[in-house]
C-alpha positions as CSV (number, residue, x, y, z in Angstrom):
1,X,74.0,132.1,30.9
2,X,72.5,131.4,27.3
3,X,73.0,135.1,26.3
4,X,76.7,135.8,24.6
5,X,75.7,139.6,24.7
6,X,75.1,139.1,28.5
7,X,78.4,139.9,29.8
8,X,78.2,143.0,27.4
9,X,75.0,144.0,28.9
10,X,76.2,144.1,32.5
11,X,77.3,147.4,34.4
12,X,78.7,145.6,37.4
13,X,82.1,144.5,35.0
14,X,84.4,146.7,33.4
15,X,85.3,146.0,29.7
16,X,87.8,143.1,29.9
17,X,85.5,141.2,32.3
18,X,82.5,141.5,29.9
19,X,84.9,140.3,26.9
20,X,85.4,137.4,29.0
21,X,81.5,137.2,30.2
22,X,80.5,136.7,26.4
23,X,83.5,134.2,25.8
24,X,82.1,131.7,28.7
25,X,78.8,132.3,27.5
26,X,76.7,129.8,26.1
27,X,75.8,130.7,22.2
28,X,72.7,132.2,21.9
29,X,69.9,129.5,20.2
30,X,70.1,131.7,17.2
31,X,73.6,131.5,16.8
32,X,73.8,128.0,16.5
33,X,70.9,127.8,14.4
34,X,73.0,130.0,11.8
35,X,76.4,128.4,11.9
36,X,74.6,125.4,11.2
37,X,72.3,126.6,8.6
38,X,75.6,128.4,6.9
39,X,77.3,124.8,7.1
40,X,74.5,123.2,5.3
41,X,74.6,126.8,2.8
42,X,78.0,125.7,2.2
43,X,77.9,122.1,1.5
44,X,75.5,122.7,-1.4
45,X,77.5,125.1,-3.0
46,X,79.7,122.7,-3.4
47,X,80.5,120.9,-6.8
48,X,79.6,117.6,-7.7
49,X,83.4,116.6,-7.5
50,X,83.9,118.2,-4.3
51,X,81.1,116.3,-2.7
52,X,81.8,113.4,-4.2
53,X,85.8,113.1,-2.9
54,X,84.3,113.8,0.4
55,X,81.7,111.9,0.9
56,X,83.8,108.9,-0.5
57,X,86.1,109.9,2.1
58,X,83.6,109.5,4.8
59,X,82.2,106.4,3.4
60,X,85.9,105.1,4.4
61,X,86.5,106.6,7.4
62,X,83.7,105.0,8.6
63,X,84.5,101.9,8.4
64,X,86.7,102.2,10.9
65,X,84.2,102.3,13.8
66,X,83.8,98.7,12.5
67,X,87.0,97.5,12.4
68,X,87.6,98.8,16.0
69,X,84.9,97.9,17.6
70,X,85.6,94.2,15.8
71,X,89.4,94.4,17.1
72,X,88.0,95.3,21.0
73,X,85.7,92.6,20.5
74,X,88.4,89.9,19.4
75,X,91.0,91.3,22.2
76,X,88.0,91.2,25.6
77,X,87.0,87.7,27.0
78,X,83.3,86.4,26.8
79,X,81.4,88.6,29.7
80,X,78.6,90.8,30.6
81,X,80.5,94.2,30.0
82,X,82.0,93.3,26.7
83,X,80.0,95.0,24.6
84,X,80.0,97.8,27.2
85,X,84.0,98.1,26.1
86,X,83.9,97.5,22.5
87,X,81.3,99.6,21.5
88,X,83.7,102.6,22.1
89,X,85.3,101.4,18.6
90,X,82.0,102.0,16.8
91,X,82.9,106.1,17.8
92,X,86.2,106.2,16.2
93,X,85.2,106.4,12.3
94,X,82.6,109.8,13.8
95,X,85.3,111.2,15.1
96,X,87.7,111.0,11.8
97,X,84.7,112.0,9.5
98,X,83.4,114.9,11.8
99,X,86.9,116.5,12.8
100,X,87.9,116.1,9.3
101,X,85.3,117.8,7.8
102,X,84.1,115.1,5.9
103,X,80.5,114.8,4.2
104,X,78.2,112.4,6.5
105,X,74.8,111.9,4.8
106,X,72.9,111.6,8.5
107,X,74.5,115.3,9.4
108,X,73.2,116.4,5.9
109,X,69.6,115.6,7.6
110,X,70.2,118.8,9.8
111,X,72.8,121.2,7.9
112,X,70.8,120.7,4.4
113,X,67.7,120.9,6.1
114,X,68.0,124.2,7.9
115,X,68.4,126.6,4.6
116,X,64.8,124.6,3.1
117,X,62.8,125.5,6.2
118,X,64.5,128.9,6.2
119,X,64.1,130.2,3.0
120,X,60.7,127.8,1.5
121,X,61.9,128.1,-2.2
122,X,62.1,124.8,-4.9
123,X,65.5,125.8,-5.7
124,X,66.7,125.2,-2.4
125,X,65.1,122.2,-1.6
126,X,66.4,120.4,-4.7
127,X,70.0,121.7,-3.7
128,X,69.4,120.3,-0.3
129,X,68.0,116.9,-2.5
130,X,71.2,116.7,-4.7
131,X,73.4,116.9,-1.7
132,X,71.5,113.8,-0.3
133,X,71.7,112.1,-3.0
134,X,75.3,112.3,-4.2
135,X,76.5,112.3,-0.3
136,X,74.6,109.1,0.5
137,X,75.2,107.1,-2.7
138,X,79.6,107.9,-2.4
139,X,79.1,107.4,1.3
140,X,77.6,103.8,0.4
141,X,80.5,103.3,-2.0
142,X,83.0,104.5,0.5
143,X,81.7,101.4,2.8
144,X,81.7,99.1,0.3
145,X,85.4,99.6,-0.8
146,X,86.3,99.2,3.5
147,X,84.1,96.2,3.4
148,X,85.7,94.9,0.4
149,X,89.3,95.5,1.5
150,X,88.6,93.7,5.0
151,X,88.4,90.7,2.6
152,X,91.9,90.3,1.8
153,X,93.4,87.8,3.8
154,X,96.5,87.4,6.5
155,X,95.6,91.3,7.1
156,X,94.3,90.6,10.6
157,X,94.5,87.7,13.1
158,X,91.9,85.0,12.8
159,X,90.4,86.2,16.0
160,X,89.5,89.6,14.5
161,X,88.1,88.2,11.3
162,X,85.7,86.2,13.3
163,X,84.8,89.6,15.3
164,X,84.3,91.0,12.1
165,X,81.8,88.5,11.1
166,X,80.0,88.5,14.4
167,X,80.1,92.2,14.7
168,X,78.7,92.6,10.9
169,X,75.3,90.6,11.8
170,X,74.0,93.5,14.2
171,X,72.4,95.7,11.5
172,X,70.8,92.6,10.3
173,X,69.4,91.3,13.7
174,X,66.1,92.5,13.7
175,X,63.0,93.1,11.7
176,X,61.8,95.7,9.2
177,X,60.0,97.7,12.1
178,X,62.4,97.4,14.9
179,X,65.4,98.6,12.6
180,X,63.2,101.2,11.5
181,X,62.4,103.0,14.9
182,X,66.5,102.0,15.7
183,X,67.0,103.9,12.7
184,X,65.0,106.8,14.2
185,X,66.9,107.0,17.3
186,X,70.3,106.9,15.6
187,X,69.6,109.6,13.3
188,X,68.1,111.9,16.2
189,X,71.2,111.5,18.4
190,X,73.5,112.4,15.3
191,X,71.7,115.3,14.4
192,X,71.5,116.6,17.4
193,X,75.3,115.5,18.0
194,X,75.6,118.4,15.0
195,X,73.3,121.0,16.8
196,X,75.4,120.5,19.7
197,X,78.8,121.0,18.3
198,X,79.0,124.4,17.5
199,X,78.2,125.4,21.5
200,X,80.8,122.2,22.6
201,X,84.2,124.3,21.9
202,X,87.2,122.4,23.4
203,X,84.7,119.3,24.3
204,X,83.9,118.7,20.8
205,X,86.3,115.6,21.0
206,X,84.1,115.0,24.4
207,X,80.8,115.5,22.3
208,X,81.5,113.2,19.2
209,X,82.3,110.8,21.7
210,X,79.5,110.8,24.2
211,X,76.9,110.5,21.5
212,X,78.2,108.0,18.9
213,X,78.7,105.8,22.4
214,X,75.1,106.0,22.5
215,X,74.3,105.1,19.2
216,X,76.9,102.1,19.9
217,X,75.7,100.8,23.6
218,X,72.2,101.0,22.4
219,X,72.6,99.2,19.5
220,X,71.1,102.0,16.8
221,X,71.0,101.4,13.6
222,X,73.3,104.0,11.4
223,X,72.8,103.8,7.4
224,X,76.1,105.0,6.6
225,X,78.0,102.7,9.5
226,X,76.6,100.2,9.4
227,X,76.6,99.8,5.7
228,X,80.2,98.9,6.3
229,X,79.1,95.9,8.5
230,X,75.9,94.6,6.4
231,X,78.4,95.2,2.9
232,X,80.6,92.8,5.0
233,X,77.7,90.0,6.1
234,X,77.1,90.1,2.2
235,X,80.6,89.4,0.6
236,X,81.5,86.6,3.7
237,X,78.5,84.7,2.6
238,X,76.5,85.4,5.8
239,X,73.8,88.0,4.6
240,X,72.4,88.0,0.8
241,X,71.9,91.5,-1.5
242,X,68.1,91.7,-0.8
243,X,68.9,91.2,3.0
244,X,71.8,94.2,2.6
245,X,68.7,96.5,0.9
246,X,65.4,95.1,2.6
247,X,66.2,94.0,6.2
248,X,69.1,97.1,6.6
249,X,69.3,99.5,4.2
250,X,66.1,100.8,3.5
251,X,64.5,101.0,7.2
252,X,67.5,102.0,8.6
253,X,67.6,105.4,6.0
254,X,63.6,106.0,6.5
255,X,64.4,106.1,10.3
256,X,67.7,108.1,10.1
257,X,66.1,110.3,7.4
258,X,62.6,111.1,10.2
259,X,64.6,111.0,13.2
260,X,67.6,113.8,11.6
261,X,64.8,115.9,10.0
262,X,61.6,115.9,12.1
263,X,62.8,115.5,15.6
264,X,65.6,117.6,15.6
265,X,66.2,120.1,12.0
266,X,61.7,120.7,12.2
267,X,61.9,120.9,16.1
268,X,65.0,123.3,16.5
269,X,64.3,125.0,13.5
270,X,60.5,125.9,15.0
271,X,62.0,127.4,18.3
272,X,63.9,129.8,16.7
273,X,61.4,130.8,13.7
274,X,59.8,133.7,15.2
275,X,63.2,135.3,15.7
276,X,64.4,135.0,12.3
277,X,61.0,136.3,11.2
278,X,61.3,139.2,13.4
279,X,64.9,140.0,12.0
280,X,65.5,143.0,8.8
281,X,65.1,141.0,5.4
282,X,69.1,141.9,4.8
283,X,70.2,139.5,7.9
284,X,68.1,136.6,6.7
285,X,69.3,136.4,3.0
């Protein structure tokens, strides 16, 4: 049932079943496109100070998929499955930036882009613009600041330090083109992560979960998490700045960025177009 009007529709249930029809029912394509659109709406209304704090925030939080996965990593012996184990770690800083409402660049590539494709106006898209660009560059700062703290030393057992420095050479492992198309993947699986949310209810927890796995056990490339880990390779000695920008950084936000935008934000946005042209002019504004 993809319909939440179905249940009303029906003339076989009486009025408390068709209340609970449309609660069971699946939200209607439209639906989500508009809580998600409104989310994005939201976010760059938002002040420069406001944005800032958050995306700082989320720039911290995620730093945490790091250290756990790094702490799984230390605690599991040498085998096949390890990495099967420890990449649940990598979900944990999603699920404190997502269920605490903090500002994620790679969900901006959906939320932000949603309002540009609905409304086709300059002054929108350079809203959606300064959201990316103060979210991403206090997200990056965020990282750096986890990265940086990891450094003090006696904080965690010897073991976990070297976890963290094997973990931290992942982003790094591959070339220009490969991190790229990781990049691509990664960013496709979180924006459709945020597409999904709004129908997942109770199994949002479930949701976050699932899908950052992914990104984990494939071995995806995430600009904002795995900034934490390539920030890290940089101040241990193990990675240089221009590998940190060139080798990680800059493929990894060119795949995230087309991935987010034209494989899920164009796609979704396209199969629901002809119904919000077909709605009054009051509805879409």
């Amino acid at each position: 049932m993809n319909d939440p009007q179905a249940g009303a529709k029906s003339p076989n249930l009486d009025s408390a079943e068709k209340e609970q029809a449309a609660e069971h029912s699946a939200p209607h394509p439209l639906v989500i496109h508009e809580i998600v659109r409104e989310e994005g709406e939201v976010a760059m209304e938002r002040t420069f100070g406001a944005l800032m704090w958050s995306a700082l925030a989320a720039g911290l939080s995620m730093g945490f998929s790091f250290l756990v996965q790094s702490i799984l990593e230390s605690a599991l012996p040498e085998s096949s499955g390890r990495d099967l184990i420890s990449s649940f770690g990598y979900t944990i800083g999603f699920v404190f930036v997502i269920l605490g409402r903090q500002q994620l660049f790679t969900e901006s590539t959906l939320t932000a882009v949603l309002p540009v494709l609905t409304r086709r106006d300059v002054k929108t898209l350079l809203k959606a613009l300064r959201l990316w660009a103060i979210v991403l560059f206090f997200n990056l700062v965020g990282t750096a600041i986890f990265a940086g703290i990891l450094q003090i030393r006696g904080v965690f057992s010897p073991e976990v330090s070297d976890a963290l420095a094997h973990v931290s050479q992942a982003p790094l492992s591959a070339d220009f083109g490969v991190t790229l198309v990781r990049g691509v993947f990664s960013g496709w699986l979180i924006a459709l992560m945020v597409w999904l949310l709004p129908s997942a209810r109770s199994g949002r927890l479930l949701t976050i979960l699932l899908v950052t796995y992914t990104v984990a056990v494939s071995k995806l490339t995430h600009v904002i998490a795995g900034s934490v880990e390539s920030a890290y390779a940089v101040m241990i000695g193990a990675a240089s700045v221009s590998d940190y920008f060139l080798v990680f950084l800059i493929p990894t936000f060119i795949g995230n960025v087309i991935g987010g935008v034209s494989l899920v934000a164009i796609v979704n946005h396209a199969a629901i177009a002809p119904e919000i042209t077909n709605l009054p002019q009051e509805d879409r504004d």
